[in-house]
C-alpha positions in Angstrom: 0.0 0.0 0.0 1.5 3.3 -1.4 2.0 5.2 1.9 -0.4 8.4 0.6 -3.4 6.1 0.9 -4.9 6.7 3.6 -7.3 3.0 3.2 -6.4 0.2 4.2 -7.7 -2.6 2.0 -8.1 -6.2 3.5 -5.8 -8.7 1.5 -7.4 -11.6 3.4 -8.1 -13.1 6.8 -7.3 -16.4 8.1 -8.0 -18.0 11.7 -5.7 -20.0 13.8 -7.3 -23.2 15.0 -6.5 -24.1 18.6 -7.6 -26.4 21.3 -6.2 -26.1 24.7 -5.7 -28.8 26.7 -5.4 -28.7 31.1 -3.4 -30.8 32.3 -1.1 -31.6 29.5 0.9 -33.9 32.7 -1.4 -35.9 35.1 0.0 -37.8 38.3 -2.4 -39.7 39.4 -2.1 -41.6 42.9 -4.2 -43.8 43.5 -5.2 -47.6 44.9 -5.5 -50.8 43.1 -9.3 -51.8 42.6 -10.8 -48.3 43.4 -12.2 -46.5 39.7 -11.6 -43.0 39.5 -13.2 -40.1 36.9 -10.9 -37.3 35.6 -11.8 -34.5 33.8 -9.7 -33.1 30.9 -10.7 -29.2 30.3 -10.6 -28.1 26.6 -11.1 -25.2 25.3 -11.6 -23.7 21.7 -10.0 -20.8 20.2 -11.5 -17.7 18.7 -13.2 -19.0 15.8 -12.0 -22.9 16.6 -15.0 -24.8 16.3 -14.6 -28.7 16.3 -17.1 -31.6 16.1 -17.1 -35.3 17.7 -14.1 -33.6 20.0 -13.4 -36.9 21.8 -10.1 -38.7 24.3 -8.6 -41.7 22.5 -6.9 -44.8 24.2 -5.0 -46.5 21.6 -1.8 -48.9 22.1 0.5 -47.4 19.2 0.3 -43.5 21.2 1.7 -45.9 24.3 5.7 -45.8 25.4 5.8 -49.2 24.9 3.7 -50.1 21.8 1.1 -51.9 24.0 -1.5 -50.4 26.5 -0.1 -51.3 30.0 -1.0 -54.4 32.0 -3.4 -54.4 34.6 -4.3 -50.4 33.8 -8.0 -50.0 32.4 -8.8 -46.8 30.8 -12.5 -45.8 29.4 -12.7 -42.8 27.9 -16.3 -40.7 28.2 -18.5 -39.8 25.7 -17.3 -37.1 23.1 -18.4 -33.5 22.5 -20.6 -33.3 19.3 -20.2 -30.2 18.8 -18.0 -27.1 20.7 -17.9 -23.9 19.2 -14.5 -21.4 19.4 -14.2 -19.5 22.4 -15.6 -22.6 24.4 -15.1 -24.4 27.3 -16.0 -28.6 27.9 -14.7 -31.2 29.9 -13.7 -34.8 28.6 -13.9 -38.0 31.2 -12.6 -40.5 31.4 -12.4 -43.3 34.1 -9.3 -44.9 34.8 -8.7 -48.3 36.9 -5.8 -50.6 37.8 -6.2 -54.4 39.0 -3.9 -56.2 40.9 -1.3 -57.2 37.8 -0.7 -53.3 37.3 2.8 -52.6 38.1 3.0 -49.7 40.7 4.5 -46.9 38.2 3.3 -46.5 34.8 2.9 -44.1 31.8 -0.8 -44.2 29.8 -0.5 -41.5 26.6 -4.3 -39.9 25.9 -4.9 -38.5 22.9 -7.2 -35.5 22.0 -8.4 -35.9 18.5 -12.1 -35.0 17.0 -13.5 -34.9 13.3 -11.3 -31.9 12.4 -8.3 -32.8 13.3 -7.6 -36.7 11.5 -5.5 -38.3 11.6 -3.7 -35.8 13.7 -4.3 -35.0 17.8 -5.1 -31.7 19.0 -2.6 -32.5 21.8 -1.5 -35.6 24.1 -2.3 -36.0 27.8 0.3 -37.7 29.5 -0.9 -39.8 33.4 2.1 -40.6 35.3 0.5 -43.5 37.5 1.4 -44.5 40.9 -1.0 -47.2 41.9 -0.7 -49.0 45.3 -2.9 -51.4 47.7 -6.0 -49.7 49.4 -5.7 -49.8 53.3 -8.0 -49.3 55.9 -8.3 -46.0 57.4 -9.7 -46.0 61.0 -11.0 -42.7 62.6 -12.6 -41.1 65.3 -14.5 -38.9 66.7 -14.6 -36.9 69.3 -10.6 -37.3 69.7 -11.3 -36.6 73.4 -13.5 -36.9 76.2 -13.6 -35.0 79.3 -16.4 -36.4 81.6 -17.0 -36.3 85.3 -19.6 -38.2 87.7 -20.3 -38.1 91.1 -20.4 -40.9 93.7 -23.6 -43.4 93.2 -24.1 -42.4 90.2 -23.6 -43.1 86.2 -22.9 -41.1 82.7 -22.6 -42.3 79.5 -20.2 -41.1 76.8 -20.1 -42.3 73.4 -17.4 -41.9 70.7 -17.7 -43.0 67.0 -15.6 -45.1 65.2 -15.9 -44.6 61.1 -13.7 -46.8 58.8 -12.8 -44.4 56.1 -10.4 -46.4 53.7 -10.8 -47.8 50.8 -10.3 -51.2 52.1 -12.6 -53.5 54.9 -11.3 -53.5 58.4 -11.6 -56.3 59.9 -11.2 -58.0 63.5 -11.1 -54.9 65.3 -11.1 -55.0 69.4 -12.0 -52.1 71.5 -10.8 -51.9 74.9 -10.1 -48.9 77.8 -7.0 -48.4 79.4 -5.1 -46.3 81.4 -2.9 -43.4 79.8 0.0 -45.9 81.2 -1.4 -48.4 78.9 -2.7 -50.5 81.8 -6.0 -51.6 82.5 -8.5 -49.2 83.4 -10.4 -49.5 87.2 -14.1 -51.8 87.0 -16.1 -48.8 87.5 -15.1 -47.5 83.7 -16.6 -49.9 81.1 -17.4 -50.3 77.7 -21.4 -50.4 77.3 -20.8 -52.3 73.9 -19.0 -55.4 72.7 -15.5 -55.1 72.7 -15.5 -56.9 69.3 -16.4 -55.0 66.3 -17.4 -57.4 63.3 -17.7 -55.8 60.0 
């Protein structure tokens, strides 16, 4: 354009199509035999829009060539249809038995209609998988009581397994701070055995 003009004519217009992907890296921690549901945010750029925008699980985007043993990935349903300046969130549930070694890599893949054979991008789960334990809790964590002589008061504390694995042959008993047995007139008004 001559630099007297004082127009500017448009010589053409073009759009840059982008999907955004959070989080690019996932560590997941998590315990053998327990399913858990992620959520991969996308979001379209300014006049990005994509159809069928979907996660794929596929054993040639994997390290090894192979999808890993013992690891079982489900990706949720895709996104029919997101238009650009949008935001969605692909699932996907992810698993690991009891032949899963405890580190492993698993490669995602964002693709949709628009962009095969190509990916938008990759999303990369660093796994660390290990046995579920029980988890016992309690509640109050103290009791301060008092009674008087010839007379009786009942306290009562809750016990709530909250692990991911059963608890079992549990055995309730009161003793002193020493560790010693605590005198006849404090008792438990419950079994001392707690059968799940």
């Amino acid at each position: 354009v001559h630099p007297d003009r004082t127009d500017k004519p448009v010589h053409g217009r073009f759009v840059i199509n982008k999907v955004s992907i959070t989080p690019a890296i996932l560590n997941l921690n998590a315990p053998k035999n327990y399913t858990n549901t992620v959520n991969i945010r996308v979001q379209t750029g300014d006049g990005t829009s994509v159809s069928n925008l979907h996660l794929e699980y596929a054993a040639e985007d994997q390290l090894a060539g192979e999808k890993p043993t013992g690891i079982h990935l489900t990706p949720g349903q895709p996104i029919a249809q997101l238009d650009g300046k949008k935001t969605a969130y692909l699932p996907f549930t992810i698993w690991a038995d009891n032949t899963a070694d405890q580190t492993d890599k698993v490669v995602l893949k964002v693709k949709s209609a628009d962009s095969a054979p190509e990916a938008w991008g990759t999303v990369t789960i660093n796994t660390n998988f290990s046995q579920a334990k029980p988890v016992l809790s309690f509640s109050p964590n103290h009791v301060e009581t008092g009674v008087a002589h010839d007379d009786a008061v009942t306290e009562t504390v809750t016990l709530k397994n909250k692990g991911l694995a059963d608890m079992h042959d549990v055995q309730l008993s009161l003793l002193n701070s020493s560790g010693t047995e605590a005198p006849d007139w404090v008792y438990l008004s419950t079994t001392t055995g707690i059968k799940n």
